[in-house]
VMD Tcl script that builds the backbone (N, CA, C; Angstrom):
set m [mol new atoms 516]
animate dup $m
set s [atomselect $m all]
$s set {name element resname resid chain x y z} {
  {N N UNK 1 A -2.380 18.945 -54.766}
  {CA C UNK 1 A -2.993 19.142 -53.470}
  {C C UNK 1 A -3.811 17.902 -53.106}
  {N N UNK 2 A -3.935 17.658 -52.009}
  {CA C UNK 2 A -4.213 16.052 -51.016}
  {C C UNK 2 A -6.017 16.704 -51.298}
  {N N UNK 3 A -6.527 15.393 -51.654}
  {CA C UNK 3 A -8.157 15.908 -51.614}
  {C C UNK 3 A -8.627 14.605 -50.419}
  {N N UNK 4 A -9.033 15.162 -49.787}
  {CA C UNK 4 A -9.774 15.047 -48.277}
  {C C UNK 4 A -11.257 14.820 -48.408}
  {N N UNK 5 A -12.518 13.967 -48.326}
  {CA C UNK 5 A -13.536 13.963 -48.089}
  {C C UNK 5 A -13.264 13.807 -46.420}
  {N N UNK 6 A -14.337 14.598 -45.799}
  {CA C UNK 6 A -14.607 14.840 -44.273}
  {C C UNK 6 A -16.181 13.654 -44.742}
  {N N UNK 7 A -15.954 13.012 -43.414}
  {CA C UNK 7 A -17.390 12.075 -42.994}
  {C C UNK 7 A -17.609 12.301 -41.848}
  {N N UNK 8 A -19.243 12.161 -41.355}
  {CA C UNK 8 A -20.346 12.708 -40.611}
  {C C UNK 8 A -21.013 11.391 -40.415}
  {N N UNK 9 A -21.067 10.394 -39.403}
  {CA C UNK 9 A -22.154 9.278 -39.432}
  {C C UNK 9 A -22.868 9.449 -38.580}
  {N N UNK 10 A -24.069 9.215 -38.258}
  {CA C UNK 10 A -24.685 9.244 -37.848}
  {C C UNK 10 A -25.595 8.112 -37.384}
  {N N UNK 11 A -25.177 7.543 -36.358}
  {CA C UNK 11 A -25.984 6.115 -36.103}
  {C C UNK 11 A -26.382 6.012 -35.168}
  {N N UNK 12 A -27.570 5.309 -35.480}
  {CA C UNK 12 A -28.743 5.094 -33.744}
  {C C UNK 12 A -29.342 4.187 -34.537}
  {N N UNK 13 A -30.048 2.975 -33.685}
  {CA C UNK 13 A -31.141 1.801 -33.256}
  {C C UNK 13 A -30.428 0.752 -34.334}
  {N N UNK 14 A -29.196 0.336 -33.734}
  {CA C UNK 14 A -28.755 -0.636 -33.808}
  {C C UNK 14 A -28.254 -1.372 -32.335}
  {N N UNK 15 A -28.347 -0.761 -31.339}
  {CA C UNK 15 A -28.390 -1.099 -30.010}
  {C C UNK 15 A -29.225 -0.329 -29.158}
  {N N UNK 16 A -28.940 -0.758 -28.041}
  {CA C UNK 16 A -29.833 0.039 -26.780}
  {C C UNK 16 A -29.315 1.155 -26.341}
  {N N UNK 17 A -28.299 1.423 -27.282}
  {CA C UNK 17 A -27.785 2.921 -26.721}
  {C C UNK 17 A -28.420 4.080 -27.372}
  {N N UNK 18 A -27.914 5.554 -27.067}
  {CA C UNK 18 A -28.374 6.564 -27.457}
  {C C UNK 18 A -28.066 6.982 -29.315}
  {N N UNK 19 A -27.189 6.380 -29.328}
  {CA C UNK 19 A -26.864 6.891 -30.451}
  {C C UNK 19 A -25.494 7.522 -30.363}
  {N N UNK 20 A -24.718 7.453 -31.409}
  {CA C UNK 20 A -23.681 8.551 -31.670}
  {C C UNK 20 A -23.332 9.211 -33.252}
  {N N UNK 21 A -22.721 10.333 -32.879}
  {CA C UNK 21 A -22.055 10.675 -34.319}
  {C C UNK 21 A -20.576 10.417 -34.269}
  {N N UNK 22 A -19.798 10.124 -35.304}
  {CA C UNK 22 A -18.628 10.043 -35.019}
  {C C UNK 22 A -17.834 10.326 -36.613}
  {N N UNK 23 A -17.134 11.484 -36.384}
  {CA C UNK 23 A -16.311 12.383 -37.432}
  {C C UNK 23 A -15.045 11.498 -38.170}
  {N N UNK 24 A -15.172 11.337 -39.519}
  {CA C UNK 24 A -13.754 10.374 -39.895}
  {C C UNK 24 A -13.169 11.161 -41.183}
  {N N UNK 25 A -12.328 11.081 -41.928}
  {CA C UNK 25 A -11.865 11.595 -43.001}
  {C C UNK 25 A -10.831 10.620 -43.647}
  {N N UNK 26 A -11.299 11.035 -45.438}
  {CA C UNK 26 A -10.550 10.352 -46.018}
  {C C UNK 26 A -9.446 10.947 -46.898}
  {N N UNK 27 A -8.745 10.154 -47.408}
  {CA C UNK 27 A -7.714 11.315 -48.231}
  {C C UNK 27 A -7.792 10.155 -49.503}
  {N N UNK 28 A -8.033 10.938 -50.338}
  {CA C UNK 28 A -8.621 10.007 -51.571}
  {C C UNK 28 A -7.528 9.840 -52.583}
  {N N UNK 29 A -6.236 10.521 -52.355}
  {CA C UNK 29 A -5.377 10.390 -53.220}
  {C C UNK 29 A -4.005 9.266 -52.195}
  {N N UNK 30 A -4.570 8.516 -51.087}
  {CA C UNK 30 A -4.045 7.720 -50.410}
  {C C UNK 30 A -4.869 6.495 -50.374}
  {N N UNK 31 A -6.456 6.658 -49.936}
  {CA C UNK 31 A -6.908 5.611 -49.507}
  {C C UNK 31 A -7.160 5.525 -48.085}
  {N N UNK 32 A -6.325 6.323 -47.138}
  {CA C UNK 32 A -6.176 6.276 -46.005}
  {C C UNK 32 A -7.337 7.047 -45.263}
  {N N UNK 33 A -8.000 5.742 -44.555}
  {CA C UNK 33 A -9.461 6.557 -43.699}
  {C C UNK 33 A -9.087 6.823 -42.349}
  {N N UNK 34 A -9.101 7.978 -41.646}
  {CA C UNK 34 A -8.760 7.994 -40.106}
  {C C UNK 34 A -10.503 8.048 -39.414}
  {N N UNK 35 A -11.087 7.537 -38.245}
  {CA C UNK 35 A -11.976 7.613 -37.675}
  {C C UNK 35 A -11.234 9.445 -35.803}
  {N N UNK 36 A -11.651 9.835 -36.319}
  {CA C UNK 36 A -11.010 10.998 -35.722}
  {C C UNK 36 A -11.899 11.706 -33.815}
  {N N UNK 37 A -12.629 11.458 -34.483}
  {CA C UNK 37 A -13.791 12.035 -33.105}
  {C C UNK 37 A -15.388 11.527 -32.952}
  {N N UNK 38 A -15.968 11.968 -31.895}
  {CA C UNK 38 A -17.527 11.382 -31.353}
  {C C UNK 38 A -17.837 12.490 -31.057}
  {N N UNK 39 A -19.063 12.683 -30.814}
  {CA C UNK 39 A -19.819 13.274 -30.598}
  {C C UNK 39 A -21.290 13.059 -30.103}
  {N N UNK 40 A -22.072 13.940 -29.355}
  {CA C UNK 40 A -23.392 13.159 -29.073}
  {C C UNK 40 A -24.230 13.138 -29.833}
  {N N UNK 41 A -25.297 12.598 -30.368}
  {CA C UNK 41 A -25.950 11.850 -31.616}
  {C C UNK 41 A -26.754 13.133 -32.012}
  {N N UNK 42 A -26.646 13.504 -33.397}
  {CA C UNK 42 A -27.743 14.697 -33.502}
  {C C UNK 42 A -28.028 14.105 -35.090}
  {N N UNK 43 A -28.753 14.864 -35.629}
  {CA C UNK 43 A -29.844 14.323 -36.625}
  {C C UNK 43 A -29.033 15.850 -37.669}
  {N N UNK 44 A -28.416 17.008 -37.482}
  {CA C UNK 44 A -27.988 17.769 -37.978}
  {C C UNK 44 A -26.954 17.286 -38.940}
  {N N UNK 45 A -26.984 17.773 -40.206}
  {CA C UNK 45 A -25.395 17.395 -41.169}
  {C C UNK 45 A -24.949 18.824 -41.237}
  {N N UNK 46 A -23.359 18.572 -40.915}
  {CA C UNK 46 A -22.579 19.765 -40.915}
  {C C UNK 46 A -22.154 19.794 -42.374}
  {N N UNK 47 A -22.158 20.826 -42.826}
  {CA C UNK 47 A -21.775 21.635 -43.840}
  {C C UNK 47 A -19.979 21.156 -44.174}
  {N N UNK 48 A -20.101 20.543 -45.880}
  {CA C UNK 48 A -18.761 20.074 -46.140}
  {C C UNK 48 A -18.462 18.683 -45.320}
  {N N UNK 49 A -18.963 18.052 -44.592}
  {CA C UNK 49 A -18.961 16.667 -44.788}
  {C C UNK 49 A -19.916 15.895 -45.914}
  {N N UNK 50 A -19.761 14.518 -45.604}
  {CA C UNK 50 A -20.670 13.444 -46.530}
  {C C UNK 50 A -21.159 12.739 -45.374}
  {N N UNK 51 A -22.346 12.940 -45.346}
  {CA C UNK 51 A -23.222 12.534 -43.993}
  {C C UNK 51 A -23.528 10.975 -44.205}
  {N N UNK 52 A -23.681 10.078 -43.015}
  {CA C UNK 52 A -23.909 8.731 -43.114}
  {C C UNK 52 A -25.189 8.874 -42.231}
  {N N UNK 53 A -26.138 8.548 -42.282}
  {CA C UNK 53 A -27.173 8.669 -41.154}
  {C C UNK 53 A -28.037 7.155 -41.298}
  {N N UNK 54 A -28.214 6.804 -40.172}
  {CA C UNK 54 A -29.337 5.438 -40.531}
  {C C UNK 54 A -30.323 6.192 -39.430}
  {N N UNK 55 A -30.892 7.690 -39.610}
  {CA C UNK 55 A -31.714 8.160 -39.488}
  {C C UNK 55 A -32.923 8.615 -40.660}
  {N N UNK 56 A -33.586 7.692 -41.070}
  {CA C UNK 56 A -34.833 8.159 -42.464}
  {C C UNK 56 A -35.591 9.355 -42.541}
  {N N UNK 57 A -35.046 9.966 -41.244}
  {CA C UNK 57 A -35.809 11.680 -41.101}
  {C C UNK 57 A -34.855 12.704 -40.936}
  {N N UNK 58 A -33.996 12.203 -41.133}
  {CA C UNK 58 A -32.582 13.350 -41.617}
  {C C UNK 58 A -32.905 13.951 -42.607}
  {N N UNK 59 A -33.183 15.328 -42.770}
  {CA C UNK 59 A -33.408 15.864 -44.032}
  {C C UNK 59 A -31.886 15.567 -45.014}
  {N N UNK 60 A -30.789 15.948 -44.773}
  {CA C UNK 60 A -30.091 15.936 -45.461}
  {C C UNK 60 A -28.918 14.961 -45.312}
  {N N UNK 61 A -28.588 14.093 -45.997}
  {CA C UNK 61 A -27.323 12.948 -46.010}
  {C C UNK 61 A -27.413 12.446 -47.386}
  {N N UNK 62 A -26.335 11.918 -47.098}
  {CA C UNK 62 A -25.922 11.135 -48.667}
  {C C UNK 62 A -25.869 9.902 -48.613}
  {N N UNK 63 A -25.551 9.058 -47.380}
  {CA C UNK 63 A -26.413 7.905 -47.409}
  {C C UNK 63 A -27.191 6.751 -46.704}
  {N N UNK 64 A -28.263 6.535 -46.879}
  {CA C UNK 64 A -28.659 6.046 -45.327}
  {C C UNK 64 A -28.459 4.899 -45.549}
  {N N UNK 65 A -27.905 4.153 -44.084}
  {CA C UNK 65 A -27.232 3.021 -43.617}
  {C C UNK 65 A -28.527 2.344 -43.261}
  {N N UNK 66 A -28.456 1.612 -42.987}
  {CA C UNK 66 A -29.792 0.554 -43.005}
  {C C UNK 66 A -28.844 -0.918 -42.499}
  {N N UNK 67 A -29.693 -1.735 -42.242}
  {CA C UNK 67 A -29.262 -3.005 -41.630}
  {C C UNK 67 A -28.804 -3.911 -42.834}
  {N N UNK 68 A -29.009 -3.338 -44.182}
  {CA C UNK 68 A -29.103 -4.091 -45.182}
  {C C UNK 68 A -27.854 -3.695 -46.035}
  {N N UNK 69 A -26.502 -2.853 -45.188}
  {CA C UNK 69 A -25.532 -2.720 -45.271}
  {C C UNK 69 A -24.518 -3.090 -44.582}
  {N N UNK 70 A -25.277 -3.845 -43.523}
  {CA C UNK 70 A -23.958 -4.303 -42.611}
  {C C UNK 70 A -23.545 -5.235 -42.826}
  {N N UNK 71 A -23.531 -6.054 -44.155}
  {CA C UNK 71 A -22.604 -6.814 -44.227}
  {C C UNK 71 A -21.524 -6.420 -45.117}
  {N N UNK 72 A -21.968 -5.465 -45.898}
  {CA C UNK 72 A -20.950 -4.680 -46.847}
  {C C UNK 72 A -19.705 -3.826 -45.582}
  {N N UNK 73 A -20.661 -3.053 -44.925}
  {CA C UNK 73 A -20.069 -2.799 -44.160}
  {C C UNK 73 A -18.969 -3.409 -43.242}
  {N N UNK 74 A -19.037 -4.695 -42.780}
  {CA C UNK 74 A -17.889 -5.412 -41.830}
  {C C UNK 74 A -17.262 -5.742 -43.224}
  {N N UNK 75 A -17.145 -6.477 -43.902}
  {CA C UNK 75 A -16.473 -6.585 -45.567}
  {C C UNK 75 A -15.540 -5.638 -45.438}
  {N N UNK 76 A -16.359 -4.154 -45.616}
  {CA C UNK 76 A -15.356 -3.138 -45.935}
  {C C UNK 76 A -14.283 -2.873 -44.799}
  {N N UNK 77 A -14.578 -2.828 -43.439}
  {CA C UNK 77 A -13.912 -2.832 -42.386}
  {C C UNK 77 A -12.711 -3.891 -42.325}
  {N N UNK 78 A -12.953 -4.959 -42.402}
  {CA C UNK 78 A -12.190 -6.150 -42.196}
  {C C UNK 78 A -11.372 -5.771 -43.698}
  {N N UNK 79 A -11.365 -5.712 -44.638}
  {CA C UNK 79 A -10.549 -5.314 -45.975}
  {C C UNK 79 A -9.617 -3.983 -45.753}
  {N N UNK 80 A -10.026 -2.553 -45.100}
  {CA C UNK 80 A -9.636 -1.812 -45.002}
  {C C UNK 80 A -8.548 -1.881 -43.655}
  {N N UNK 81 A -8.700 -2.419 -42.684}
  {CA C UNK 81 A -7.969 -2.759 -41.365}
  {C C UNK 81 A -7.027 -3.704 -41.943}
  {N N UNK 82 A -7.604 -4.550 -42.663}
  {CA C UNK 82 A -6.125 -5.408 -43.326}
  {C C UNK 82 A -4.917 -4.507 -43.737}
  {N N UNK 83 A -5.173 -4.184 -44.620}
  {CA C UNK 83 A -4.690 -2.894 -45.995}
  {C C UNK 83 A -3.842 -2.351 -44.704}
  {N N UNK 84 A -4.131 -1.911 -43.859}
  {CA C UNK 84 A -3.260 -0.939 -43.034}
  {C C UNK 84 A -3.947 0.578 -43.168}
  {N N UNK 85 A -5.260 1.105 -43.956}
  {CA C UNK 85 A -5.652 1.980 -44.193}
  {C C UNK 85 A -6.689 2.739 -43.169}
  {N N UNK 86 A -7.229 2.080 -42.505}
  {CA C UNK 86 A -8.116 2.405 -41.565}
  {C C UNK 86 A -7.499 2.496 -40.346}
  {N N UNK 87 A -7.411 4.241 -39.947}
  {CA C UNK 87 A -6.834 4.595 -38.794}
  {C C UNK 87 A -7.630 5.107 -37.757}
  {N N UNK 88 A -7.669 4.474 -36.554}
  {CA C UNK 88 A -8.926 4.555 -35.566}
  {C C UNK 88 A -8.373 5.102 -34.544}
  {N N UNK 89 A -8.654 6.740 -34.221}
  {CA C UNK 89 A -7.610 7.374 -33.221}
  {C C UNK 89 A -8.164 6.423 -31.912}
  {N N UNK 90 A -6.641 6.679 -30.669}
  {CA C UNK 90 A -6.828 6.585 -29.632}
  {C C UNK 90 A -7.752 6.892 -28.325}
  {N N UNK 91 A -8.446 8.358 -29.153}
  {CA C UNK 91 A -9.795 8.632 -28.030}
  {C C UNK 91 A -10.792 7.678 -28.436}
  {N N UNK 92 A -11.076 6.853 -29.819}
  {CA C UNK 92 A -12.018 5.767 -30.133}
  {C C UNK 92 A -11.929 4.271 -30.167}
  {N N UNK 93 A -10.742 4.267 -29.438}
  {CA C UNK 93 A -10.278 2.666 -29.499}
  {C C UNK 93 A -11.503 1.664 -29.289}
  {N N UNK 94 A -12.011 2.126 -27.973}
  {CA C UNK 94 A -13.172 1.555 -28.090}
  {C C UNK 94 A -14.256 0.867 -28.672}
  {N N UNK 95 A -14.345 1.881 -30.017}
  {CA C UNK 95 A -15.359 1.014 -30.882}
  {C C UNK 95 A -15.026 0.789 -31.868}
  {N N UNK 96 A -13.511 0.264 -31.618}
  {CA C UNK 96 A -13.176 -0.885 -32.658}
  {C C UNK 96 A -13.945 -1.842 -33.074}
  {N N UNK 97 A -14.511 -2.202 -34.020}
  {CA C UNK 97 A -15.445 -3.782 -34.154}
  {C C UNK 97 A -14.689 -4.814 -34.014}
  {N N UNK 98 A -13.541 -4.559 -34.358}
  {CA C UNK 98 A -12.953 -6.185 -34.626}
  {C C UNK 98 A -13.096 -7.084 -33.892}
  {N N UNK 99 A -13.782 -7.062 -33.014}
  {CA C UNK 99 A -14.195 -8.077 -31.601}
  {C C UNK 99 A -15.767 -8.072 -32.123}
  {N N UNK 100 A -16.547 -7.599 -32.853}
  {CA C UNK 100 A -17.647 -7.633 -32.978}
  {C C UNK 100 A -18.290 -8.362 -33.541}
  {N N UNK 101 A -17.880 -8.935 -34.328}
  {CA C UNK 101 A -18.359 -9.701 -35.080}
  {C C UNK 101 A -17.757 -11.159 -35.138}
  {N N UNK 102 A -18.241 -11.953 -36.038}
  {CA C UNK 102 A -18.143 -13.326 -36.456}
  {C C UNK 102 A -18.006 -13.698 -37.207}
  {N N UNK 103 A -17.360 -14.645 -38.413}
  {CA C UNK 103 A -17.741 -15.297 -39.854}
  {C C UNK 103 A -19.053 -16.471 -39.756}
  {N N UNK 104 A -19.674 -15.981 -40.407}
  {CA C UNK 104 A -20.712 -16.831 -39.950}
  {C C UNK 104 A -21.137 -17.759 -41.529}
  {N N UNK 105 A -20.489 -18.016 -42.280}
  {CA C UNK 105 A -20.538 -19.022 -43.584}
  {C C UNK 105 A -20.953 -17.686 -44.710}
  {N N UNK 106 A -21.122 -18.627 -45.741}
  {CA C UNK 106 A -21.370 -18.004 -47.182}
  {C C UNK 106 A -22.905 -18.469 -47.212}
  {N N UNK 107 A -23.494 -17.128 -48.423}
  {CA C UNK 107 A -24.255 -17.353 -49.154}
  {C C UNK 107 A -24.061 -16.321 -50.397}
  {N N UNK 108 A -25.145 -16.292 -51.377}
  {CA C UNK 108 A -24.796 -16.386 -52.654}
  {C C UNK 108 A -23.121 -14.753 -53.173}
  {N N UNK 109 A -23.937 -13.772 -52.454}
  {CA C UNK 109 A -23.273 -12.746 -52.009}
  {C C UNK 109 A -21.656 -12.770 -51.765}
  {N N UNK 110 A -21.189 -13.789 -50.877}
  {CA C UNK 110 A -20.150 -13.882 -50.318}
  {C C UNK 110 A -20.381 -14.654 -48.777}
  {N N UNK 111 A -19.235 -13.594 -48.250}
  {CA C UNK 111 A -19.048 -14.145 -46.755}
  {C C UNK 111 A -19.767 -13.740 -45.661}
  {N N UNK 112 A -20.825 -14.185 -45.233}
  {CA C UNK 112 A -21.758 -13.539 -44.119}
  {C C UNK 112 A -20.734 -13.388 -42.393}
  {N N UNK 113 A -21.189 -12.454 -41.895}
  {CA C UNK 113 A -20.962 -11.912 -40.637}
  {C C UNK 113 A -22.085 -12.086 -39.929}
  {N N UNK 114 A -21.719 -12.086 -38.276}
  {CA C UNK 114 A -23.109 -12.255 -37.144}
  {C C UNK 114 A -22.446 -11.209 -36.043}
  {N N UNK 115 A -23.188 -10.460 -35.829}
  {CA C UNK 115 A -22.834 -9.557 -35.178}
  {C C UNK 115 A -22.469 -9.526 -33.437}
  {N N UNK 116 A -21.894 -9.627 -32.522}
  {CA C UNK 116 A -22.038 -9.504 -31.393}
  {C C UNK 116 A -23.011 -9.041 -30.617}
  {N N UNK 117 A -23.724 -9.450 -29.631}
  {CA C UNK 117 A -25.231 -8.285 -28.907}
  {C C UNK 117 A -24.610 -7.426 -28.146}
  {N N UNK 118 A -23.248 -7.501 -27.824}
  {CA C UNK 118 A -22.651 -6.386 -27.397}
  {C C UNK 118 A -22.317 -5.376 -27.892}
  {N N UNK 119 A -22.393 -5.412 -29.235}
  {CA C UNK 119 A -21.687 -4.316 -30.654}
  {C C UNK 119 A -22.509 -2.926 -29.959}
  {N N UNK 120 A -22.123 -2.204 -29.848}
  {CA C UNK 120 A -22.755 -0.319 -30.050}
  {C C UNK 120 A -22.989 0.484 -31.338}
  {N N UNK 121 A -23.578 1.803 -30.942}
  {CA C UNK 121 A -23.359 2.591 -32.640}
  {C C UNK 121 A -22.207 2.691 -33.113}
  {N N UNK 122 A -21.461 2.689 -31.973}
  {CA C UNK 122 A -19.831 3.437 -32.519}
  {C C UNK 122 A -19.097 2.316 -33.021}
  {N N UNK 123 A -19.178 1.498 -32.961}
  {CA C UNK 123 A -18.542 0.032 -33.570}
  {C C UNK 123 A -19.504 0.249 -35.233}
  {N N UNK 124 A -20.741 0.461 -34.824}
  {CA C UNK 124 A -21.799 0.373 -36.409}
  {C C UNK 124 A -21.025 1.696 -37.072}
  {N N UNK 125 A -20.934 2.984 -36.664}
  {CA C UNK 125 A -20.217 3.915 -37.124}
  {C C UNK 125 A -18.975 3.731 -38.018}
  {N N UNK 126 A -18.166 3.298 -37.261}
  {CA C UNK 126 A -16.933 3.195 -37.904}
  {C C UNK 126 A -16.847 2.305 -38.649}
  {N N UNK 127 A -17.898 1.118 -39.072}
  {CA C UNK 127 A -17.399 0.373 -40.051}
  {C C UNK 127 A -18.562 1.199 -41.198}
  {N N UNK 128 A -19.698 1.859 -40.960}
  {CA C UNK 128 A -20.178 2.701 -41.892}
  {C C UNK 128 A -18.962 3.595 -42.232}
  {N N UNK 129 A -18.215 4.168 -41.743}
  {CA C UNK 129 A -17.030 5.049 -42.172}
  {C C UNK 129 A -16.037 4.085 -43.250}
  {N N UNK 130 A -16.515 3.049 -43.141}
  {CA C UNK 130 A -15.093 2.303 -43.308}
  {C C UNK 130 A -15.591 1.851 -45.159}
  {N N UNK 131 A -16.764 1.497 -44.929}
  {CA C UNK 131 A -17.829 1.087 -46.464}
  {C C UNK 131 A -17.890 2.495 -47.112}
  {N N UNK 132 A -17.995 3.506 -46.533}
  {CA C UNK 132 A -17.817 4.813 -47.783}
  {C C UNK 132 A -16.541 4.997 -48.311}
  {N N UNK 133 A -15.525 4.914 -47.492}
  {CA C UNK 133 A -14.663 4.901 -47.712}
  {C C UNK 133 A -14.045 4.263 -49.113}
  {N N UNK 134 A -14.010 2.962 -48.776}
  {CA C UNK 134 A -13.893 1.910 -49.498}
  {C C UNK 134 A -14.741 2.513 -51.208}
  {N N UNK 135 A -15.771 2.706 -51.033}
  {CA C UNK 135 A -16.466 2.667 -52.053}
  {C C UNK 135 A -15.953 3.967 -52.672}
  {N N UNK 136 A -15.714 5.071 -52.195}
  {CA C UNK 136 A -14.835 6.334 -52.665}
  {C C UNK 136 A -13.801 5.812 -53.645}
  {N N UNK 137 A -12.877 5.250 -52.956}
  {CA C UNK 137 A -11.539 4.833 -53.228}
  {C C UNK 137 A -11.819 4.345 -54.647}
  {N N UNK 138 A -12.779 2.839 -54.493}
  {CA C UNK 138 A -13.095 2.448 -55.999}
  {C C UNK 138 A -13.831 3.367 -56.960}
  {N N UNK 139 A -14.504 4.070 -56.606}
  {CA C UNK 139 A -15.203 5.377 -57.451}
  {C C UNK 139 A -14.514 6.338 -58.012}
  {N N UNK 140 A -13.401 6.551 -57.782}
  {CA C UNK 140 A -12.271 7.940 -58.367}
  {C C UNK 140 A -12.051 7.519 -59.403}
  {N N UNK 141 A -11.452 6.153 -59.790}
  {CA C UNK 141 A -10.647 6.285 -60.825}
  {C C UNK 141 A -11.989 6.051 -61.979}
  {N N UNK 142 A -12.920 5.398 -61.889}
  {CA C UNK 142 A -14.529 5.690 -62.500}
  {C C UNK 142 A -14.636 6.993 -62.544}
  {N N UNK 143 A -14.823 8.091 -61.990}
  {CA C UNK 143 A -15.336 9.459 -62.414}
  {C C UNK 143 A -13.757 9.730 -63.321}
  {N N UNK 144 A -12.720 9.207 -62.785}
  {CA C UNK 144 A -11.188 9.910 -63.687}
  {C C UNK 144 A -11.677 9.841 -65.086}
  {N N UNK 145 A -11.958 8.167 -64.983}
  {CA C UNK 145 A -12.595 7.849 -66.731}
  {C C UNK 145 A -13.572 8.662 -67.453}
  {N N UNK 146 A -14.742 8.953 -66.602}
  {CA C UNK 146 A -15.831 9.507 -67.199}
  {C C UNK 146 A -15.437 11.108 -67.565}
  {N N UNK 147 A -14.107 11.522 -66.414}
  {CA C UNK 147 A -14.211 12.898 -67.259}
  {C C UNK 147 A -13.570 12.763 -68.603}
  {N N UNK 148 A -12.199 11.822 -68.190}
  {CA C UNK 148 A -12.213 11.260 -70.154}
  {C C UNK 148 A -12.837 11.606 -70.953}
  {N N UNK 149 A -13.704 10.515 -70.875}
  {CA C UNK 149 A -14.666 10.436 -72.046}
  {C C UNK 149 A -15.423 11.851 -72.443}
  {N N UNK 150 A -15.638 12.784 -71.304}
  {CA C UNK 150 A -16.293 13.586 -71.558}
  {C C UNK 150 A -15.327 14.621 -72.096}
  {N N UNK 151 A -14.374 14.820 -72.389}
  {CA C UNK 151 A -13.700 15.652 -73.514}
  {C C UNK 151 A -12.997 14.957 -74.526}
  {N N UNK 152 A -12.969 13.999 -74.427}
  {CA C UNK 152 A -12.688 13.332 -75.966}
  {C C UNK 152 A -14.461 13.464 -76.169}
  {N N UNK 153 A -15.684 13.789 -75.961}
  {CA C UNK 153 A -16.431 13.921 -76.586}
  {C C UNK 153 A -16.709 15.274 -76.898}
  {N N UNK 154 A -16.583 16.133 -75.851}
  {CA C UNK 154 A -16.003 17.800 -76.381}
  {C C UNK 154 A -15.524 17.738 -77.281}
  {N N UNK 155 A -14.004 17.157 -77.671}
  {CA C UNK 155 A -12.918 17.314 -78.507}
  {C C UNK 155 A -13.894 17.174 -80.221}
  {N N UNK 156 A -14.567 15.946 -80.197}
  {CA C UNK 156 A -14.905 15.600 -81.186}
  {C C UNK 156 A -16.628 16.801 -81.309}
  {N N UNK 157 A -17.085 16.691 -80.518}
  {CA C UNK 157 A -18.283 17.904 -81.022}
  {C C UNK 157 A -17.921 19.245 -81.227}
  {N N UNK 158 A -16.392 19.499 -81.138}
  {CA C UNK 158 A -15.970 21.054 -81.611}
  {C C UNK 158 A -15.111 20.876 -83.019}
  {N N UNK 159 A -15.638 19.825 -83.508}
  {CA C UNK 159 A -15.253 19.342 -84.765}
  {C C UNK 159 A -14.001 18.845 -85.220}
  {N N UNK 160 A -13.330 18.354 -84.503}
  {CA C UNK 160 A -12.239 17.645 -84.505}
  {C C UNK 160 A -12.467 16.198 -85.118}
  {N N UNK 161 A -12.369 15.768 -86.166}
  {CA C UNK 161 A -12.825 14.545 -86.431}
  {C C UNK 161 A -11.849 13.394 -86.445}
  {N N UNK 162 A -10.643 13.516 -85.646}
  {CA C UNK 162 A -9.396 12.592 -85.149}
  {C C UNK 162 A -9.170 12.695 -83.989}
  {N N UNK 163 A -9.356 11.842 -83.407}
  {CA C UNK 163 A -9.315 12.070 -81.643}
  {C C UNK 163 A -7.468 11.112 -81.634}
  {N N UNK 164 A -6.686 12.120 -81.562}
  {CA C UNK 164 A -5.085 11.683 -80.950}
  {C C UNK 164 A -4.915 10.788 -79.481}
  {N N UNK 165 A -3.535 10.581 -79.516}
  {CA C UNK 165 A -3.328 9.656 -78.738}
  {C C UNK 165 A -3.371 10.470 -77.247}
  {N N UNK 166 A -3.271 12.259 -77.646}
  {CA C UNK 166 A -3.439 13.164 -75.981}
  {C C UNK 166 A -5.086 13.342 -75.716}
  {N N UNK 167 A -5.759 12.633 -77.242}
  {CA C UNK 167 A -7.102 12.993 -76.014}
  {C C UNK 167 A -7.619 11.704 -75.613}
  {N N UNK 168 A -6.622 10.750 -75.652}
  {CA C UNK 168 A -7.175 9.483 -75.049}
  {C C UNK 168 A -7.349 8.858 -73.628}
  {N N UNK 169 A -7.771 8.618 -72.750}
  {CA C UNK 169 A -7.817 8.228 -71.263}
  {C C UNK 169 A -6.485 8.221 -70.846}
  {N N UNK 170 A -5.984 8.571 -70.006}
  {CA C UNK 170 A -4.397 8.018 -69.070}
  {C C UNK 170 A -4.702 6.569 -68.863}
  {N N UNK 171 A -6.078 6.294 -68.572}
  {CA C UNK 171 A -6.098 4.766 -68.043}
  {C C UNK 171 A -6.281 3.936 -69.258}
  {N N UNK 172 A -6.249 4.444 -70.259}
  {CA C UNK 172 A -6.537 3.280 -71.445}
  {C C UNK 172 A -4.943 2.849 -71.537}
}
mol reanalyze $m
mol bondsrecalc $m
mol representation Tube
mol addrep $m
């Protein structure tokens, strides 16, 4: 069965606009992020998403976006739009970034970006959609490992004192 994380962002005061939310989902056994719908900006996390908020008075999210992600963020965007993975429906064409930004040289980090003064939330949105994403994708096969390990350490604390070649990682 296809496992799906649903995303919830939530972004305001990165421009002069109001703010928006805008609904995306991932399918983690693809990689493939769709940016799906908008909505008007609320501070609420719906139940069964993974909330993005660069609101600090959101009681509840998983992670707040801050200015001190947007360069991870266009990174992840510009990597994921390559890939062919990042699917940005037709009611959001709009806040595509890819017009938003700039290469603006290196420092120690990597490749710095400069943002457009025209950019909106919904351009900041979707490349916050685009950095969880991303970071999901690399995180699975890390938790795959760790459950590994965690029954080859079962295996061996129920007194098994030969750990075989079936209780060894798939990824080793």
């Amino acid at each position: 069965m296809a496992e799906t994380l649903k995303i919830q962002a939530n972004i305001q005061g990165f421009s002069k606009d109001k703010g928006i939310t805008i609904f995306g989902a991932l399918s983690l056994d693809t990689g493939v992020a769709v940016v799906a719908k908008e909505a008007t900006f609320t501070n609420t996390a719906h139940d069964g998403f993974y909330v993005i908020s660069s609101a600090k008075g959101q009681e509840r999210r998983d992670l707040l976006f801050t200015v001190e992600e947007l360069q991870q963020a266009i990174a992840a965007y510009i990597e994921l739009d390559a890939r062919g993975v990042l699917v940005i429906g037709d009611a959001l064409a709009r806040y595509n970034p890819q017009s938003k930004y700039d290469h603006d040289g290196f420092d120690e980090k990597g490749p710095k970006y400069r943002l457009s003064p025209d950019i909106n939330s919904g351009h900041i949105a979707v490349m916050a959609i685009a950095m969880v994403a991303k970071r999901m994708v690399e995180a699975k096969p890390v938790a795959a490992g760790i459950d590994d390990v965690m029954d080859m350490y079962e295996a061996v604390g129920m007194g098994r004192a030969v750990i075989t070649d079936d209780d060894m990682p798939s990824w080793l």
